[in-house]
C-alpha positions in Angstrom: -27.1 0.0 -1.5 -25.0 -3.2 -2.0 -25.3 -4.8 -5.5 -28.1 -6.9 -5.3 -28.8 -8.1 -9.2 -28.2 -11.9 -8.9 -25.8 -11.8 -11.9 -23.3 -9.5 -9.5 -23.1 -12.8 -7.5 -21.7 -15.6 -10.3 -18.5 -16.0 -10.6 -16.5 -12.6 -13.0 -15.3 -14.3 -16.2 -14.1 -10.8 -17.6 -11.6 -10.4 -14.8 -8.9 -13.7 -15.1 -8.1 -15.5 -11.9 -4.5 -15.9 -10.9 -2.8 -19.0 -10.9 -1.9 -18.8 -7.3 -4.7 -19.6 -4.5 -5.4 -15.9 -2.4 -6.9 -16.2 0.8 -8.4 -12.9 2.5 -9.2 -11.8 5.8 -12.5 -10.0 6.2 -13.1 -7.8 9.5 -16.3 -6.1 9.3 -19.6 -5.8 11.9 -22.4 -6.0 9.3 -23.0 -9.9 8.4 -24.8 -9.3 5.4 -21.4 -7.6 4.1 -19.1 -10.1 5.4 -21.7 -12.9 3.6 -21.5 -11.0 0.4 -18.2 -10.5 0.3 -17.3 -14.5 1.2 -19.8 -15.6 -1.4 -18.4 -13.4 -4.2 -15.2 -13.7 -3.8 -15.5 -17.6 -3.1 -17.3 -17.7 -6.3 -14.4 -16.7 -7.9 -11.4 -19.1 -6.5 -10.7 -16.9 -3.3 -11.0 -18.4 0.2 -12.2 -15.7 2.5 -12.0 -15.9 6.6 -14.5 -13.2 7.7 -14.8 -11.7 11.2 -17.1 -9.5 12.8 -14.4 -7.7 14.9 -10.8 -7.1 15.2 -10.2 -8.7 17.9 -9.7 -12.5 16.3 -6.8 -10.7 13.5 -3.7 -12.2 15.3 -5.1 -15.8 15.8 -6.1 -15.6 12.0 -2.6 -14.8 11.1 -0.9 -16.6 13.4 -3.1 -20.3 12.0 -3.3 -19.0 8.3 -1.1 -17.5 5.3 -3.0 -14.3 4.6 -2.6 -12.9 1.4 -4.7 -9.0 2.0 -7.0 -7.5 4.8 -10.0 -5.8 3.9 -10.8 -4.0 7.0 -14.2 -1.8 8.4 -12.8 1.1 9.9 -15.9 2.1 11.8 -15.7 -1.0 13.6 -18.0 -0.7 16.8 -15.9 -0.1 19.9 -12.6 -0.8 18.1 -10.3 1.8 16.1 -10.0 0.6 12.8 -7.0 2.8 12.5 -5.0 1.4 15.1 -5.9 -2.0 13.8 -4.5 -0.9 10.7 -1.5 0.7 11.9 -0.4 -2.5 13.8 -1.0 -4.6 11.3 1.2 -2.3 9.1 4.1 -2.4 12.1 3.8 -5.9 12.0 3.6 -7.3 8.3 3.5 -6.0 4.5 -0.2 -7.8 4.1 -2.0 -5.4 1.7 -5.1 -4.0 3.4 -8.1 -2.7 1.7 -10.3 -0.5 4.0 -14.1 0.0 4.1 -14.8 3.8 4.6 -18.2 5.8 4.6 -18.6 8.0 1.4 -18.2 11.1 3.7 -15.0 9.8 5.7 -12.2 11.8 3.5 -10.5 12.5 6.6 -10.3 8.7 7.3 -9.5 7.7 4.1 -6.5 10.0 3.8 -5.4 9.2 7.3 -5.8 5.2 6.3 -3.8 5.7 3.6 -0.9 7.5 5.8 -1.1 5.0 7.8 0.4 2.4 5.7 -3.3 0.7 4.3 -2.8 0.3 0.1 -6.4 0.9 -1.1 -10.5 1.4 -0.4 -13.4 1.3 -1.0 -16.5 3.8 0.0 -19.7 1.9 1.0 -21.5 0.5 -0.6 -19.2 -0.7 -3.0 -19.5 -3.3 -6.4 -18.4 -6.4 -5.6 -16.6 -7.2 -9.1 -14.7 -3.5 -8.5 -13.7 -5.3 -4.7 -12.5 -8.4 -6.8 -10.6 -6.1 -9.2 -8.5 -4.2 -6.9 -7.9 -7.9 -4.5 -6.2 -8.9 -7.7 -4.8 -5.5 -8.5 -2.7 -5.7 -5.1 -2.0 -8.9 -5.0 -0.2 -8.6 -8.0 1.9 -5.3 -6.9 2.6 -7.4 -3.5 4.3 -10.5 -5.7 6.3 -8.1 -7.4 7.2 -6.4 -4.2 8.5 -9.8 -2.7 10.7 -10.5 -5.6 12.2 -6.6 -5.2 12.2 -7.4 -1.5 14.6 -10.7 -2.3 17.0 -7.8 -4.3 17.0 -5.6 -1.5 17.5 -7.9 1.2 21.1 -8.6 -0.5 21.3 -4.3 -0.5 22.5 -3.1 2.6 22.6 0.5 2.3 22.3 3.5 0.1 24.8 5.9 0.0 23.9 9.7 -1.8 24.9 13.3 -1.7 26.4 12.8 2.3 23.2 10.8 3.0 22.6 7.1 3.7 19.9 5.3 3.6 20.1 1.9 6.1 17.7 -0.5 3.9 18.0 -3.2 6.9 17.4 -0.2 9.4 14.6 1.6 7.5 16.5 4.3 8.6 18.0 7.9 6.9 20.8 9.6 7.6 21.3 13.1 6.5 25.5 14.8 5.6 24.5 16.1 8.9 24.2 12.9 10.9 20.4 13.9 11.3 17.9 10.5 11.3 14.9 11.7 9.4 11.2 9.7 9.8 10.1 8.8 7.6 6.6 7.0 6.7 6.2 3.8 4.9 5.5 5.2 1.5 7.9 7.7 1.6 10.7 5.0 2.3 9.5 3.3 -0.5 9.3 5.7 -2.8 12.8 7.0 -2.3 14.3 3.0 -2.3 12.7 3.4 -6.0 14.6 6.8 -6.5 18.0 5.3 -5.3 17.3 2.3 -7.3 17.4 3.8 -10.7 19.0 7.5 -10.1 19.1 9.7 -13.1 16.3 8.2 -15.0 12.6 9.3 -15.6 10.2 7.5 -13.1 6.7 8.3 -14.4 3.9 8.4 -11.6 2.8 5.1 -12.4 6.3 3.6 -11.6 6.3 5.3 -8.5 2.7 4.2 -7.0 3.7 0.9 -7.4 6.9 1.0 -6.2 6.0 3.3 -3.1 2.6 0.9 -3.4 0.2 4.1 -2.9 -3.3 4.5 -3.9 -4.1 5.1 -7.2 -7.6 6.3 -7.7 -9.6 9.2 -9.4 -9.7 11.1 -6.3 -6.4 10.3 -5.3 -4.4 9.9 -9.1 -1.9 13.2 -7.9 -1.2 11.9 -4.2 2.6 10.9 -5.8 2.7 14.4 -5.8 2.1 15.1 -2.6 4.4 12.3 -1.5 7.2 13.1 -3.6 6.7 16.7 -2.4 6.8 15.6 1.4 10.1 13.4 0.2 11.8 16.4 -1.4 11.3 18.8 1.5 13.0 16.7 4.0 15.8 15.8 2.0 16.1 19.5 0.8 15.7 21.0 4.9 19.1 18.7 5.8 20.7 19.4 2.0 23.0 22.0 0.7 23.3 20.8 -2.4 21.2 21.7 -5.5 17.3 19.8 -5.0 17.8 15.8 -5.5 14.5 15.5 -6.9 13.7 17.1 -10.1 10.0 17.2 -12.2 10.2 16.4 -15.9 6.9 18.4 -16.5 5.1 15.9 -18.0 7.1 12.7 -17.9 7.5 12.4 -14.3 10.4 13.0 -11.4 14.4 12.3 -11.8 16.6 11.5 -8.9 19.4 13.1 -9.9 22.5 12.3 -7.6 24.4 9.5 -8.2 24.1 6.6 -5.5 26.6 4.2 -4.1 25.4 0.9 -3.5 26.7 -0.7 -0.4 26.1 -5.1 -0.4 
């Protein structure tokens, strides 16, 4: 049940507002959520455009500067996971999905897909408010790496290359490896500071993954998906290495191409 106690509704003193105005798209089919979700969050200095289906996301972009998409994926006759996974091809927007508590599969699919967090129904709106800022922090600091990376052509490690422009690997072989979105950005942190400690908190917000109580070990996993592909294309000793406890080391040395 959605929180109903009128005090969940007034404005959150105990989590600050950011200086910077943060408008949000809303796409969900159930009005009472989209009204809760506008009132709240106007309440607390965020402008929210709410929709009842998918089909209005384009216009809304294309007429306003959205800041983060929280999206229903059980939208009714519409795949929320397609709807994510274009707006992902398209633009770096942080999305927030809206899962059932029973929909692991979609979650973990939604999150492969490129979304950055979620929440299970029914949710607290002061926890929705929380993460909104959360993200919207880790997406500033991802334009301001963005601007260093722009002026970064290319990685160049161990025979492989990494095309930062291209989004595209390159192993000794001459093999292009896919790669998803988070693994790209987790090993642009890698290459960016090789031979040091990253801890798992580092590396969620560089590779911007979810970091949750149910999902606090998925770095694992994706440093684990990383390290196999480089090590199926790689002769030389593994690239990744865990510092039990501390975190991983990248530990080839990388030539920076500008």
């Amino acid at each position: 049940m959605l929180a109903t106690i009128p005090e969940m509704m007034k404005a959150d003193p105990a989590v600050a507002t950011t200086q910077t105005p943060i408008n949000v798209l809303a796409v969900d089919d159930d009005p009472s959520i989209r009204q809760m979700i506008a009132d709240y969050l106007g309440d607390n200095d965020i402008q929210v455009t709410a929709l009842a289906s998918g089909k209005q996301i384009a216009e809304v972009l294309a007429r306003q500067e959205i800041d983060l998409v929280i999206l229903d994926l059980k939208l009714p006759g519409e795949d929320g996971m397609q709807i994510a996974q274009a707006l992902r091809a398209e633009s770096t927007i942080p999305i927030i999905m809206l899962t059932g508590r029973k929909d692991e599969a979609d979650r973990v699919m939604g999150l492969e897909l490129g979304a950055d967090d979620y929440l299970t129904k029914p949710f607290s709106p002061r926890e929705l408010l929380a993460r909104i800022r959360a993200l919207i922090r880790r997406s500033r600091v991802h334009e301001t790496v963005a601007d260093g990376l722009a002026k970064i052509r290319t990685y160049r490690f161990a025979g492989w290359e990494l095309s930062i422009r291209l989004r595209k690997l390159t192993s000794p072989q001459g093999v292009t490896i896919a790669m998803t979105n988070s693994e790209f950005n987790l090993l642009v942190a890698f290459l960016a500071a090789p031979q040091r400690v990253l801890t798992r908190e580092q590396l969620l917000d560089s590779s911007r993954l979810h970091n949750d109580e149910v999902y606090d070990r998925s770095i694992d996993v994706q440093v684990g998906r990383l390290r196999k592909k480089l090590e199926e294309k790689s002769a030389t000793t593994p690239l990744i290495r865990t510092e039990r406890g501390a975190g991983y080391v990248f530990t080839a040395s990388v030539e920076v191409v500008r």
